[in-house]
MARMIGU-542147 format. One record per residue (C-alpha): residue in three letters; x, y, z. Coordinates in Angstrom, 3 decimals, always signed. Example, Ala and Ser with C-alpha at 12.3 -4.5 7.8 and 13.67 -1.06 7.14 Angstrom:
<sites>
SITE gulum c1 c2 c3
SITE ala +12.300 -4.500 +7.800
SITE ser +13.670 -1.060 +7.140
</sites>
This chain:
<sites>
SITE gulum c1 c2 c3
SITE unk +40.425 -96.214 -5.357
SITE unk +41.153 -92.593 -6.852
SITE unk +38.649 -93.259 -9.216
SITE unk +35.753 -93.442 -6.082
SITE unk +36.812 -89.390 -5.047
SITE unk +35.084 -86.430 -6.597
SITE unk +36.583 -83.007 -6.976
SITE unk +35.690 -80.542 -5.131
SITE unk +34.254 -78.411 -8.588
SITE unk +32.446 -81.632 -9.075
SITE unk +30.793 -82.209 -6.113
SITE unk +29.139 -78.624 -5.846
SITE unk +28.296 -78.812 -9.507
SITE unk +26.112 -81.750 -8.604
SITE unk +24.652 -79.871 -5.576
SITE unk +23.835 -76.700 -7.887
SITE unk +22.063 -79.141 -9.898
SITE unk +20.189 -80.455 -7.119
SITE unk +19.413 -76.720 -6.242
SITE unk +18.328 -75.826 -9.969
SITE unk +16.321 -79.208 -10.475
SITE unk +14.008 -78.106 -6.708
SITE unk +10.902 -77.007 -7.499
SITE unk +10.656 -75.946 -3.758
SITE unk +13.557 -74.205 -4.492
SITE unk +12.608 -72.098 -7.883
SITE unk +10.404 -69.776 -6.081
SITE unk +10.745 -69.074 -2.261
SITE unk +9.305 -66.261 +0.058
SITE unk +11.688 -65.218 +2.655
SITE unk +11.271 -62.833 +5.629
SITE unk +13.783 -61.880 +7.667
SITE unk +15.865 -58.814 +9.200
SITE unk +18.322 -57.034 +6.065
SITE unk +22.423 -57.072 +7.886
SITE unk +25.487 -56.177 +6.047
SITE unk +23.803 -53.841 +3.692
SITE unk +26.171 -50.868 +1.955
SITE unk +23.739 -48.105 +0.898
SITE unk +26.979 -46.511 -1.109
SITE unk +26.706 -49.584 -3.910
SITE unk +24.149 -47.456 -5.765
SITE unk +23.451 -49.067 -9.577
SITE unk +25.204 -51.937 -9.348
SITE unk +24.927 -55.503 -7.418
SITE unk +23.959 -55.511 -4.424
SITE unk +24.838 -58.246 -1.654
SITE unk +23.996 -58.559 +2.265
SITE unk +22.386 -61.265 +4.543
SITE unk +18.764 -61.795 +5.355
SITE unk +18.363 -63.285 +8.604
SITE unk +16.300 -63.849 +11.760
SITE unk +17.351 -65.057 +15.320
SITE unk +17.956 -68.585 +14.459
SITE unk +20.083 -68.365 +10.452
SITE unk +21.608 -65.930 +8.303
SITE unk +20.901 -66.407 +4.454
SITE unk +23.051 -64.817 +2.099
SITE unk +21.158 -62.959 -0.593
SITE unk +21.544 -61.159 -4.203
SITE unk +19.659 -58.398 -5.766
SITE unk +20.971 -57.792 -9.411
SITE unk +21.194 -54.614 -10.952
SITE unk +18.007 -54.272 -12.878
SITE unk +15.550 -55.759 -9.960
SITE unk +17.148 -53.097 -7.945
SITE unk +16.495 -50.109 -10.345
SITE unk +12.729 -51.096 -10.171
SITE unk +13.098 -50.276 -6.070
SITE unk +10.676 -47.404 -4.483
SITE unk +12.161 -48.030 -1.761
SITE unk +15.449 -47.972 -0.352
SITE unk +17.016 -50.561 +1.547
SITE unk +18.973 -49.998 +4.966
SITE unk +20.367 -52.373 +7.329
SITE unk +17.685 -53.655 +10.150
SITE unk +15.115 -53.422 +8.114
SITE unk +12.404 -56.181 +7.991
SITE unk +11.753 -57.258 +4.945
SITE unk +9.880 -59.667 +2.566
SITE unk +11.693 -61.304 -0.175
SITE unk +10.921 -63.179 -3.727
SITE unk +13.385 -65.391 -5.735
SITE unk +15.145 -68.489 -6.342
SITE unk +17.491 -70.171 -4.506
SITE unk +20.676 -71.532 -5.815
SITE unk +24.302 -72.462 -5.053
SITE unk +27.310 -69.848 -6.354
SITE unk +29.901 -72.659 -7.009
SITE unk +32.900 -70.309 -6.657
SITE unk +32.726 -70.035 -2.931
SITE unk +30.158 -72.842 -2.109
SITE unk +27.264 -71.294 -0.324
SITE unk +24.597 -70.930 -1.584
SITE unk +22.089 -67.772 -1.544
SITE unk +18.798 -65.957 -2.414
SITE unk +18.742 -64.330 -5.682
SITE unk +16.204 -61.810 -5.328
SITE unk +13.325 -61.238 -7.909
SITE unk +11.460 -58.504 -5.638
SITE unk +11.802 -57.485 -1.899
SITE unk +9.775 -54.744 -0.119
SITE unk +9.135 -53.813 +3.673
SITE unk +7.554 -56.245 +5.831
SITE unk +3.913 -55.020 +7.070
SITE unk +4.126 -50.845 +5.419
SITE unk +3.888 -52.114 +1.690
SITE unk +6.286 -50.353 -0.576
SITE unk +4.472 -47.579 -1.991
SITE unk +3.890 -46.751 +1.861
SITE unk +7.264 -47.323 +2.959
SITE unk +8.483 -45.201 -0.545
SITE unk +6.075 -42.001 +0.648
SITE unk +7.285 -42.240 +4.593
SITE unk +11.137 -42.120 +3.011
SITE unk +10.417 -39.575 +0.941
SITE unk +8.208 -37.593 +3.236
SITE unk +11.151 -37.569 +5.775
SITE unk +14.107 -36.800 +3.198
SITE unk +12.307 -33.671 +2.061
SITE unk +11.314 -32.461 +5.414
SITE unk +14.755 -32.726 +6.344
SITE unk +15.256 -30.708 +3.489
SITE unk +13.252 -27.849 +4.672
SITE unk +10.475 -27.734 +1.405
SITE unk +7.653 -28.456 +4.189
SITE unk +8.610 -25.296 +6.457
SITE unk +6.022 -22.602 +7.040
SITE unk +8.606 -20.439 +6.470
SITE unk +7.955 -20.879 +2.768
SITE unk +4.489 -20.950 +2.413
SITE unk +3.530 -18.227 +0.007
SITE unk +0.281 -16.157 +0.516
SITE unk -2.654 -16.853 -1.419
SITE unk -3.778 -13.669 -3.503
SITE unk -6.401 -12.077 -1.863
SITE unk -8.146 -11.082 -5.114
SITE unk -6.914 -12.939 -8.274
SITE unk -7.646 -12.220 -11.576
SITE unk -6.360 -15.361 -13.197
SITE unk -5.942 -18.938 -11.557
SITE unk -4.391 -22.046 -13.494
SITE unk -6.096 -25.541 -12.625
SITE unk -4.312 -28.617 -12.927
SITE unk -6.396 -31.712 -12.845
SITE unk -8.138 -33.903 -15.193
SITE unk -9.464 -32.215 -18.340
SITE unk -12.798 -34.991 -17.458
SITE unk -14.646 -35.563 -14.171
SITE unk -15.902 -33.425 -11.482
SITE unk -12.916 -32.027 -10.029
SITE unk -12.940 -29.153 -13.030
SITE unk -16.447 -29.097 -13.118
SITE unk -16.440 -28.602 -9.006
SITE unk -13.991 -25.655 -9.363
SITE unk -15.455 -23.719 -12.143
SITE unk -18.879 -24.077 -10.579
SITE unk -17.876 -22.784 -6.885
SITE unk -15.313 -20.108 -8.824
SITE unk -18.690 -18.500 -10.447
SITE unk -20.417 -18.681 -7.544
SITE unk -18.129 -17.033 -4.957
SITE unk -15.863 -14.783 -7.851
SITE unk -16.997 -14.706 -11.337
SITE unk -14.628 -11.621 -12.579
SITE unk -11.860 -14.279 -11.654
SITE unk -10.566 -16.305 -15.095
SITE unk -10.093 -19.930 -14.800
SITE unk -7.523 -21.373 -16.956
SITE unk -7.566 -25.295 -17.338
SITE unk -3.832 -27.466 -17.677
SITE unk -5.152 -30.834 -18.571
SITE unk -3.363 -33.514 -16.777
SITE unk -3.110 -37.003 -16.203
SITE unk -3.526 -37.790 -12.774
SITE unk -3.504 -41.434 -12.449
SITE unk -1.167 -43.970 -13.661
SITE unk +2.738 -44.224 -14.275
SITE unk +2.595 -41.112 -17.109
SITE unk +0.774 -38.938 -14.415
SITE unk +3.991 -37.824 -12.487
SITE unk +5.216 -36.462 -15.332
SITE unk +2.263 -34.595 -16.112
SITE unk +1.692 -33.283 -13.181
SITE unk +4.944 -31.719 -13.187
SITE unk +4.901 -30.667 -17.097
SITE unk +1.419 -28.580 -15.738
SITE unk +2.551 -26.835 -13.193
SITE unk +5.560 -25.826 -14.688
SITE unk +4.127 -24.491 -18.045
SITE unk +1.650 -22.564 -15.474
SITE unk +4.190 -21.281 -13.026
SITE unk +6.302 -19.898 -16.072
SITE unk +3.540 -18.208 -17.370
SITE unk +3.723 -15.709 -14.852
SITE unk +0.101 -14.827 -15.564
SITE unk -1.536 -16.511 -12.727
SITE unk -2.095 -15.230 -9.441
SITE unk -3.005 -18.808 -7.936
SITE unk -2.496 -22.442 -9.177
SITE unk -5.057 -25.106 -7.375
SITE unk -3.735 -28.599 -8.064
SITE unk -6.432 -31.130 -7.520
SITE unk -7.708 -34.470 -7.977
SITE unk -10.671 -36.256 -6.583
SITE unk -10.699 -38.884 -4.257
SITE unk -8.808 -42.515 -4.749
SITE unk -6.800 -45.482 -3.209
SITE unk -3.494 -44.878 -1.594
SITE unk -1.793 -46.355 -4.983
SITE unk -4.303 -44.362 -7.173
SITE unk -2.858 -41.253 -5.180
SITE unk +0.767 -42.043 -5.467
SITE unk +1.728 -39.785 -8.122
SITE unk +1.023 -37.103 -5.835
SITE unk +3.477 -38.487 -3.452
SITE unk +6.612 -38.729 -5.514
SITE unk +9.319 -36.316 -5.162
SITE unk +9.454 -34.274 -8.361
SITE unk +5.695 -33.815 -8.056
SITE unk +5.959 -32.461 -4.573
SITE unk +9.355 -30.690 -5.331
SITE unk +7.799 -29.077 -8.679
SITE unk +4.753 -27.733 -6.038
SITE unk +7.565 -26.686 -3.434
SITE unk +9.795 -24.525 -5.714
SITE unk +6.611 -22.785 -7.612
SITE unk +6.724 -19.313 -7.838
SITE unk +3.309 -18.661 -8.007
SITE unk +1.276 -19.023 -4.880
SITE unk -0.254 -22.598 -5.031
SITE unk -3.280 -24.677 -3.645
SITE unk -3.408 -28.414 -3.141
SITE unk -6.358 -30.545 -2.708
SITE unk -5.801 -34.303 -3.800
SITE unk -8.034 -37.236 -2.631
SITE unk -10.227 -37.137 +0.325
SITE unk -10.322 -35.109 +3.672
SITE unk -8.182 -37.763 +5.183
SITE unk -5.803 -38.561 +2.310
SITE unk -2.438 -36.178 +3.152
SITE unk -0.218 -36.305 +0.113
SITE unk +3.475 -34.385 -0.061
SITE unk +1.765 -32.894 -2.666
SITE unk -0.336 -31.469 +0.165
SITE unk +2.568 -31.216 +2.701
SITE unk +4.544 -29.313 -0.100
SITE unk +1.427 -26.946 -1.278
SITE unk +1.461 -23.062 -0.260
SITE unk -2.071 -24.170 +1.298
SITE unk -3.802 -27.477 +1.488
SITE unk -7.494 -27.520 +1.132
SITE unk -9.846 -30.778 +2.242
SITE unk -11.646 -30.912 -1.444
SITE unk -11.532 -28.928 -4.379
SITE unk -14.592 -27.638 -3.790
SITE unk -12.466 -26.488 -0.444
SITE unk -9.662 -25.537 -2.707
SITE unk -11.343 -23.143 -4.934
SITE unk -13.053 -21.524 -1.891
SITE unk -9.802 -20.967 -0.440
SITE unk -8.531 -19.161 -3.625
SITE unk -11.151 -16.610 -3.945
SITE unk -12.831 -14.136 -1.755
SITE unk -17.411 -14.206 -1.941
SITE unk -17.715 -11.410 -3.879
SITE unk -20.602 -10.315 -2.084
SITE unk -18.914 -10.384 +1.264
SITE unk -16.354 -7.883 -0.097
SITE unk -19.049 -5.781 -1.924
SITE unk -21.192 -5.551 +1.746
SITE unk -17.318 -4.800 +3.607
SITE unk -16.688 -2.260 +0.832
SITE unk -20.254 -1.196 +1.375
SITE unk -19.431 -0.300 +5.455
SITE unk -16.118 +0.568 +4.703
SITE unk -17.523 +4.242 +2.477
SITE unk -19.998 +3.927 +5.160
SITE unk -17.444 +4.397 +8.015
SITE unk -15.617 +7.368 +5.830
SITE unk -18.272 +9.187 +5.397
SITE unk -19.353 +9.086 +8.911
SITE unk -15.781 +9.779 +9.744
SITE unk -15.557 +12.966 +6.792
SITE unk -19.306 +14.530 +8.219
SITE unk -17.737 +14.266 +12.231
SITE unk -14.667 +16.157 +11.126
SITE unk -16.488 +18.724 +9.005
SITE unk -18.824 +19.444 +11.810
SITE unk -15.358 +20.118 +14.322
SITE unk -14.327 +22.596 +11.851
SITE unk -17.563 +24.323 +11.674
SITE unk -17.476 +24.135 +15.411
SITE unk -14.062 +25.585 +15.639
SITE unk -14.528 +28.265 +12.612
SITE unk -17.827 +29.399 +15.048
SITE unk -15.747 +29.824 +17.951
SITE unk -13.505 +31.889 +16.151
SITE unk -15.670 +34.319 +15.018
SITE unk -17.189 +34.690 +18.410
SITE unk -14.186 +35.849 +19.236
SITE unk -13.943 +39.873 +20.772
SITE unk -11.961 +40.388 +18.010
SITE unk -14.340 +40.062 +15.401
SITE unk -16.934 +41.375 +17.718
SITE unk -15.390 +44.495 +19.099
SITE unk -12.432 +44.934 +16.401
SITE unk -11.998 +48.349 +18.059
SITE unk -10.206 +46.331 +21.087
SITE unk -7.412 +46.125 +18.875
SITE unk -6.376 +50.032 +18.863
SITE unk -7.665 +51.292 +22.155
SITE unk -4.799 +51.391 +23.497
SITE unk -3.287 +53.408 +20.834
SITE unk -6.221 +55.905 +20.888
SITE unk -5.474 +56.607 +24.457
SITE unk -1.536 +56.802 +24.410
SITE unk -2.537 +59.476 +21.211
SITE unk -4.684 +61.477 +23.784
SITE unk -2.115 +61.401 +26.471
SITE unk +0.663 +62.788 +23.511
SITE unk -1.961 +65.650 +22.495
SITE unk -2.617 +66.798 +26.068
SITE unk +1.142 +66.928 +26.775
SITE unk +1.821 +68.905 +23.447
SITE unk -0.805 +70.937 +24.557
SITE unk +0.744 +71.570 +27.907
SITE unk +4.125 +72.001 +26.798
SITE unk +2.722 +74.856 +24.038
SITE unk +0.566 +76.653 +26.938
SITE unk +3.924 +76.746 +28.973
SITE unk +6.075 +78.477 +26.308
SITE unk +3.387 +80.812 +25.759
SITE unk +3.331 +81.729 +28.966
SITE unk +7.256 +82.009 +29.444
SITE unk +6.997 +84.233 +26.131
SITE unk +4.167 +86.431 +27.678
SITE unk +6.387 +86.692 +31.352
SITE unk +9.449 +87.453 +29.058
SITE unk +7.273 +90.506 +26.934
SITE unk +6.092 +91.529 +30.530
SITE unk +9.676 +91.947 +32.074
SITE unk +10.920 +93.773 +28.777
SITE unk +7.779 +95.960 +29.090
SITE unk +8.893 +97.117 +32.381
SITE unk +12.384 +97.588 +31.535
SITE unk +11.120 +100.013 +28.881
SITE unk +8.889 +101.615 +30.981
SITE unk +11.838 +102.372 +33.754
SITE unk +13.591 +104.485 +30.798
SITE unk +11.787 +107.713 +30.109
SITE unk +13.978 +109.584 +26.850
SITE unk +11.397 +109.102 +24.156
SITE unk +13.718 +108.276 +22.002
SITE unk +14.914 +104.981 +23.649
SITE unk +11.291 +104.410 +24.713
SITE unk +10.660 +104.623 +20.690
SITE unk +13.807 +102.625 +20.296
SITE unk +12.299 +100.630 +22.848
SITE unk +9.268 +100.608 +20.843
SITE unk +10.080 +99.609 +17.881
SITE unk +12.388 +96.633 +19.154
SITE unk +9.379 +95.691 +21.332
SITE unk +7.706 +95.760 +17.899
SITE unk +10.273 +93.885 +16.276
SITE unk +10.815 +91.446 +18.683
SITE unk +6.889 +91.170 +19.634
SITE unk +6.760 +89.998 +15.460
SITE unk +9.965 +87.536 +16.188
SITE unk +8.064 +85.977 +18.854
SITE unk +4.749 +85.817 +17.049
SITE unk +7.164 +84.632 +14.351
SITE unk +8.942 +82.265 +15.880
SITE unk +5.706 +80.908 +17.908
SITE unk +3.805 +80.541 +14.689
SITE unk +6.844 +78.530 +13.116
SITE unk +6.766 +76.970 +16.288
SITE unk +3.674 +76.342 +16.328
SITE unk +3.195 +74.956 +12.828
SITE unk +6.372 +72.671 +14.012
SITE unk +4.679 +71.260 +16.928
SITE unk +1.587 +71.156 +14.726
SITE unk +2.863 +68.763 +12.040
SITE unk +4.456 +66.812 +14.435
SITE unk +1.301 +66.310 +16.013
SITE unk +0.012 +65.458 +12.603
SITE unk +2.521 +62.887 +11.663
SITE unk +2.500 +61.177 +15.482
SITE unk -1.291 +60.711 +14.671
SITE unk -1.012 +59.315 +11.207
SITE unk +1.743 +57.201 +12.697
SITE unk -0.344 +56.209 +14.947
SITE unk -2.913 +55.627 +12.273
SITE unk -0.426 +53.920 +10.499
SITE unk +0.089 +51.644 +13.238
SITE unk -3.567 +50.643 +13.295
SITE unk -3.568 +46.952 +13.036
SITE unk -7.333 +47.356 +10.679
SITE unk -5.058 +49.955 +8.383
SITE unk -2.268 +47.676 +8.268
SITE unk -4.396 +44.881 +7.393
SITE unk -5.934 +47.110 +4.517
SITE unk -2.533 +47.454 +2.980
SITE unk -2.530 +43.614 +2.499
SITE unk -0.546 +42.327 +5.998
SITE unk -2.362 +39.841 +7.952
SITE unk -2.357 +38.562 +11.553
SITE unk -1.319 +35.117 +11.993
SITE unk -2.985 +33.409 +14.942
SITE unk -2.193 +30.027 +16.573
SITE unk -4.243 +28.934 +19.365
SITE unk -5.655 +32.733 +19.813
SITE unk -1.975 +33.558 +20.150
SITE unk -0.539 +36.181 +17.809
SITE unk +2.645 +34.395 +15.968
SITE unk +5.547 +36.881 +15.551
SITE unk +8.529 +34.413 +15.047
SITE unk +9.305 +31.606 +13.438
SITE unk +10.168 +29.401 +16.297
SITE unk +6.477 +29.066 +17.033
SITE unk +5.259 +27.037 +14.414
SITE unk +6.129 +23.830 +13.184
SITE unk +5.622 +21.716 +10.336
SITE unk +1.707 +20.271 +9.965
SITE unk +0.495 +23.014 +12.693
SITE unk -2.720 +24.799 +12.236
SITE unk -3.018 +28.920 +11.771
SITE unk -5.608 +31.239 +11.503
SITE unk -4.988 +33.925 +8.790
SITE unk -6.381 +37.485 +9.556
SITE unk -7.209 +39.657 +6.532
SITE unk -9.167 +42.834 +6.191
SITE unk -11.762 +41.018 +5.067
SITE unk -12.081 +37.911 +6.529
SITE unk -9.992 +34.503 +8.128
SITE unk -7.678 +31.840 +6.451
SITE unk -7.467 +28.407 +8.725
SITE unk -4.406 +27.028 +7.010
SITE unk -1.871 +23.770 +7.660
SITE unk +1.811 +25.041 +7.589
SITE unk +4.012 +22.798 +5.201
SITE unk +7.420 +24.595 +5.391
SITE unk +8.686 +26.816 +8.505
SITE unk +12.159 +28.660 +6.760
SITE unk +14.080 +30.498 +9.234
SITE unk +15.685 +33.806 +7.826
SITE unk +19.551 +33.537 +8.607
SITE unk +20.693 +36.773 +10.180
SITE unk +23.247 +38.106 +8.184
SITE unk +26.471 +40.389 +9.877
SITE unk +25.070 +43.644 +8.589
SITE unk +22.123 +42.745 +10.234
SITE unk +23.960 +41.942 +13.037
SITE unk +25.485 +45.123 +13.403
SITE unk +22.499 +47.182 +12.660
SITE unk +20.859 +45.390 +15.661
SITE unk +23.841 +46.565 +17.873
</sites>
């Protein structure tokens, strides 16, 4: 009979039903391995197969289960599910809608941190490459933490301890809970854009892997990454590692750790500042005594000894030039004298009286030209003598010093040019009156000019 048939809309209405009506059936936990999954379906529906190596159950995650996610999905991934099962009459199969999945054995707040840990190091914000140096001495440092407990008190004490002239500045934060994120990054932005700060120390004592979370999410690690101002991490315990940490300019095991990290011990600096003038002066008193050394030698040189040294050899070319002017006068007196004798005997072979009277008188006459001429002659050579001497007196390096020259010395060698010098050599200065040891800043060579040129030629 037609009447005995059911349609087919009928028959799986019935088997919904049965579904609906299960109590086995309202609630089920699932494991299995996630297939079919299309991570591009972001906020909206989202439908792939759980299954293992025996069945393949189709599942359903909705829209708003999904945006409550940590974690994201990806296909191979083992999984455990929560939800209802039921029929979706359309098709006829039935399927899992899903109330809440997360990994199978890592936990989702674990398997949330190892996603996000890997996405940003892929990213570069964990390189060493931009890690920022801690301020060796800072003036200022910003703490974010909990305006209560002994994280602050921690800091401040160990700050006074090691580096009282440093300022501590306090951003009170919430640390714990779902507003703490948030928090966390609101305080270390207001503190970075400052621009006050030479350090920031972000801490927070010691707690479960969910108390720490905060510290793992990505804007709080990304706010740490992309401060300006050098910054210092120290969340949890020794063995807690947050991307807080990871993300941090420097991680430190405590705060306690963290605040040592961020200032020097101010008497450590005061004892290396201490050795440091020690070491100068030391260094100062050794060069001061090299100079006295060297000055010493210098004026136990013969020069300032026996300063005479200096124009002996001038004295002795001036007695060589007298003894040849004095040579050269004796022989024209003595060609004048042979000259007078031969015009004597000429006179004498004439014997009129009136040419030897002539003869007289122009031996008279000429005997006054030649006493004449060898006085003038005499007076010539004379002052000639006189000026070689006070040329040569002029040429007395002691006279010429007098007159405000000087001598310049380098290495006991007497500098006459330019081109023997340089820039930052050392010179002795000679003066009538004493030494200049001088450092030459500027050597300016004089530029010979045509005239010059020609006067040279």
């Amino acid at each position: 009979m037609a009447e005995d048939y059911l349609t087919v809309s009928q028959l799986t209405s019935y088997i919904k039903r049965k579904f609906d009506c299960d109590p086995y059936l309202e609630k089920v936990f699932v494991k299995g391995e996630i297939s079919n999954y299309n991570p591009y379906r972001k906020n909206t529906h989202q439908y792939f197969s759980i299954k293992d190596k025996g069945a393949k159950l189709s599942a359903v995650l909705f829209q708003r289960e999904a945006k409550k996610m940590t974690v994201e999905l990806e296909d191979g991934m083992s999984v455990m599910a929560v939800g209802r099962l039921s029929l979706y009459e359309k098709n006829g199969t039935y399927q899992l809608y899903i109330d809440h999945i997360e990994p199978e054995g890592l936990g989702q707040l674990y398997a949330a941190y190892e996603q996000t840990k890997k996405k940003l190091a892929e990213q570069g914000w964990f390189d060493a490459e931009r890690k920022k140096e801690l301020v060796r001495f800072p003036r200022k440092i910003a703490v974010v933490t909990s305006a209560s407990g002994a994280v602050i008190r921690d800091i401040q004490t160990t700050l006074d301890r090691r580096f009282p002239i440093a300022e501590l500045t306090l951003f009170p934060t919430v640390v714990q809970g779902e507003k703490a994120a948030d928090s966390i990054v609101k305080s270390i932005e207001a503190a970075d854009l400052e621009g006050v700060f030479d350090t920031i120390i972000v801490a927070r004592g010691g707690g479960s892997f969910e108390d720490l979370f905060p510290f793992n999410e990505e804007r709080v690690a990304l706010a740490i990454a992309k401060a300006q101002t050098p910054l210092i991490s120290s969340v949890g315990h020794e063995t807690d590692t947050t991307l807080s940490d990871l993300a941090a300019d420097v991680r430190a095991a405590t705060p306690t750790a963290a605040a040592e990290l961020a200032v020097p011990l101010l008497t450590e600096e005061l004892a290396r500042i201490d050795r440091t003038r020690q070491r100068l002066t030391q260094a100062v008193q050794s060069q001061i005594r090299q100079e006295k050394d060297r000055l010493s030698r210098v004026q136990r040189s013969y020069i300032f000894r026996q300063p005479k040294r200096l124009y002996e050899g001038y004295s002795q070319n001036l007695d060589q030039l007298t003894e040849e002017l004095l040579r050269h006068t004796e022989q024209q007196l003595n060609t004048v004298r042979q000259q007078i004798q031969i015009t004597d005997q000429r006179l004498n072979s004439y014997n009129p009286l009136a040419l030897i009277k002539q003869a007289d008188k122009d031996n008279v006459r000429l005997f006054q030209q030649l006493t004449g001429a060898m006085n003038h002659r005499f007076q010539q050579e004379t002052r000639e003598l006189n000026h070689l001497i006070q040329s040569l007196d002029y040429l007395s390096p002691l006279n010429i010093l007098g007159r405000g020259y000087a001598i310049t010395k380098k290495e006991e060698t007497v500098v006459k040019t330019t081109a023997q010098v340089r820039p930052d050599d050392e010179i002795q200065v000679m003066l009538h009156d004493g030494n200049l040891n001088a450092v030459v800043s500027i050597v300016e060579k004089k530029e010979r000019s045509d005239r010059d040129d020609k006067e040279n030629v």
